[in-house]
N, C-alpha and C positions, 0 to 999 in steps of 0.2 A: 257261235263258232260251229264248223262243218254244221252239221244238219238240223240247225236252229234251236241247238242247246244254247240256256241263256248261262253265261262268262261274266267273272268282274272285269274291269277295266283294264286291272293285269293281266291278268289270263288272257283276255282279248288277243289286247297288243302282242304278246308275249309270242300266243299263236300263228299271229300273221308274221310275225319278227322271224319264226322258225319257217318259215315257209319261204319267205323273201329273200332271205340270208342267204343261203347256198346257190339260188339262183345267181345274185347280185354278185356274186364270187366269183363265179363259173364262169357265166355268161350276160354278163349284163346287158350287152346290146339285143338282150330276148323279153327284157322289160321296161315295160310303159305305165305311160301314168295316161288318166282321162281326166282333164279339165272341164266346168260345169260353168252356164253362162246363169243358172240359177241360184249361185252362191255368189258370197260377196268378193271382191277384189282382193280384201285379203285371205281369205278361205283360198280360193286359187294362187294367188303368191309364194303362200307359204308352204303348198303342193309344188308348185312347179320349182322353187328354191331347193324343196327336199328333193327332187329329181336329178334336177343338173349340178347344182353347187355339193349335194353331200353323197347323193346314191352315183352319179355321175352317169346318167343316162340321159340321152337326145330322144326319146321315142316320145314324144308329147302330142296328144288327141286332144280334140276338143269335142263333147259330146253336147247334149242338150236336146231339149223337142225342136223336129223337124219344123221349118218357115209354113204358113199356110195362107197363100198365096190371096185367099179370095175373101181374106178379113181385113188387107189393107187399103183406105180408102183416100191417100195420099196427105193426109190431115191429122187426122190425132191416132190412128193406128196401124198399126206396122203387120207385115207381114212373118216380119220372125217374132214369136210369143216369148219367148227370154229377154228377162230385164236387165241382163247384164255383157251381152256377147261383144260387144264393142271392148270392155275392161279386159276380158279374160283374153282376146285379140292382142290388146297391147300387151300383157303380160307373157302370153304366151310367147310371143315372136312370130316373125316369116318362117320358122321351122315347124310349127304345128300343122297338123294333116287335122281333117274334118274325119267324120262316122265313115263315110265308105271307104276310105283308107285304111281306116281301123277293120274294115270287118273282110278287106283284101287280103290285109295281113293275120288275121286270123285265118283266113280259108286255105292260107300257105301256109301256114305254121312258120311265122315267124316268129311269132310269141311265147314266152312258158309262164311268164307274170302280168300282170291288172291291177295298179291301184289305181280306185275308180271314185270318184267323184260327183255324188248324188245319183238316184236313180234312175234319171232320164237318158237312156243311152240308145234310141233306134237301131236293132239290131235286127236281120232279119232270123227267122228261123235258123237256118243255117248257118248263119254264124253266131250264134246263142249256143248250139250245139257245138261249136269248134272252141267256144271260149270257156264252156263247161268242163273238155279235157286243159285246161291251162293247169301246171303243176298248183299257182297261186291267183286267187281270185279274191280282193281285197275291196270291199265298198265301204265307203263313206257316206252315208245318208239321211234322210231326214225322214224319210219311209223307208216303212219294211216290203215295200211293193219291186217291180220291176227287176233290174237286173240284181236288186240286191236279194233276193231268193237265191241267184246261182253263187251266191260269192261262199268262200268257203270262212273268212270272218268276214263280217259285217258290224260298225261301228258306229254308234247312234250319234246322229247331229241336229243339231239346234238350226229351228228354222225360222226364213226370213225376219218373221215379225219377231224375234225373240232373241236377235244380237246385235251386237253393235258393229259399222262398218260401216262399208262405200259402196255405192255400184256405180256403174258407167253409160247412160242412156246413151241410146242410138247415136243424137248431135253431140257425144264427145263432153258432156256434164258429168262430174262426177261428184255424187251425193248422198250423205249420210242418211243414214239407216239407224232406227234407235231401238232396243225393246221395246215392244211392249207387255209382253207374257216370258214367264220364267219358262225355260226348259223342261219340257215330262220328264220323271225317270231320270237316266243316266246319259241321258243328252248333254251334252257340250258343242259350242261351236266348235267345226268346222275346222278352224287354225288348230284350235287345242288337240281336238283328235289327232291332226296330222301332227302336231308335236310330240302326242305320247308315242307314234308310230314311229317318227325318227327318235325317239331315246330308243324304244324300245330295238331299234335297228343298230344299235352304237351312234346315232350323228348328232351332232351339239346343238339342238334347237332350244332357245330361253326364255322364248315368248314367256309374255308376262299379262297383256292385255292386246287386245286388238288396236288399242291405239297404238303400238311399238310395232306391232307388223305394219301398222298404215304409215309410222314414221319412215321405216326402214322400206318399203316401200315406194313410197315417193324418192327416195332418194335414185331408186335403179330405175325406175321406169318414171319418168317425169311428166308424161302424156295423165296420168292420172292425179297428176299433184291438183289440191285444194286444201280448205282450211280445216281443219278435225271438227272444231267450234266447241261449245258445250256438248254435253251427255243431256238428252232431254229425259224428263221425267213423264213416265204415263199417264194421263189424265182421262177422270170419265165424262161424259156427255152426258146432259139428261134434257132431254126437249121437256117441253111445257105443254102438263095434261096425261104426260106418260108415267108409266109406271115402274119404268128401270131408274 
């Protein structure tokens, strides 16, 4: 919290809840949420549901590393390096604005709140500095890197290789993601973070496991339905002759 004192999981939440509150009272059409195409479909769901259905705000971003144009070779790789931006698209809706919008509306201060979703947010200097005076500056992430330095709480998430979930490839497949390593530290996915954040705001979030977001999920947005399947178990490899 604020200046990278380390907080339990209540105190965290608790801190951001205090900061979010009076905003979300006052003026809620001054806070946004940032959606990540590097988290999974329901990591972003469960964000964008606590947005619109319980904080009741429209201001939804989608952030992520910028496309880089001259790695795609019209075959097996793409120009935008997120494995998920198709998913987070559908979820999103036709009402999400992209990064330069966001950092528009920072440079006008339309903003006083941020809750931010992973740490890939291209911003440029100056609006790094605009987003620095926000009253609340709330990151969800999986590094302590990039924009989650400016956030005034910062909330540790579990990353790709080590939740369970869905993503959405480019061709509109959507496909399970399994563990395979336990979370560091006081990591959680993703869903769960943003669920301690809405109790901790008053809103009735009950996730229970990522499968009930994916169920509930599929229900609203159907563009991502597919089958959950088994929970696969992590196995090791050992070639012949090696030593691992």
């Amino acid at each position: 919290v604020k200046d990278g004192l380390p907080a339990s999981w209540e105190r965290a939440v608790e801190a951001a809840a205090k900061r979010l509150m009076p905003i979300l009272e006052q003026s809620r059409d001054r806070v946004g949420v940032v959606l990540s195409p590097h988290f999974s479909n329901e990591d972003n769901y469960a964000l964008a549901k606590l947005a619109r259905d319980m904080w009741q705000i429209e201001r939804i971003y989608i952030g992520g590393k910028m496309p880089v144009p001259e790695r795609a070779d019209d075959i097996l790789r793409d120009a935008d390096v997120s494995p998920n931006r198709r998913g987070v698209k559908a979820i999103a809706g036709e009402g999400a604005a992209g990064v330069s919008v966001l950092a528009a509306d920072l440079a006008s201060d339309e903003l006083s709140a941020l809750v931010i979703l992973g740490h890939d947010v291209p911003l440029s200097e100056d609006a790094l500095a605009a987003l620095t005076g926000l009253e609340a500056v709330i990151v969800i992430s999986d590094r302590d890197v990039g924009i989650a330095g400016r956030a005034h709480v910062a909330l540790p998430a579990a990353a790709w290789a080590e939740v369970s979930g869905t993503m959405t490839n480019r061709q509109g497949i959507t496909q399970r993601i399994h563990p395979a390593l336990t979370p560091p530290g006081l990591a959680v996915p993703a869903w769960d973070a943003i669920r301690r954040l809405a109790i901790a705001s008053n809103a009735a979030m009950t996730y229970d496991g990522a499968k009930q977001v994916f169920s509930e999920m599929t229900q609203a947005v159907p563009e991502l339905s597919t089958d959950w399947g088994r929970d696969a178990r992590p196995i090791q490899l050992r070639f012949a002759g090696s030593r691992g």
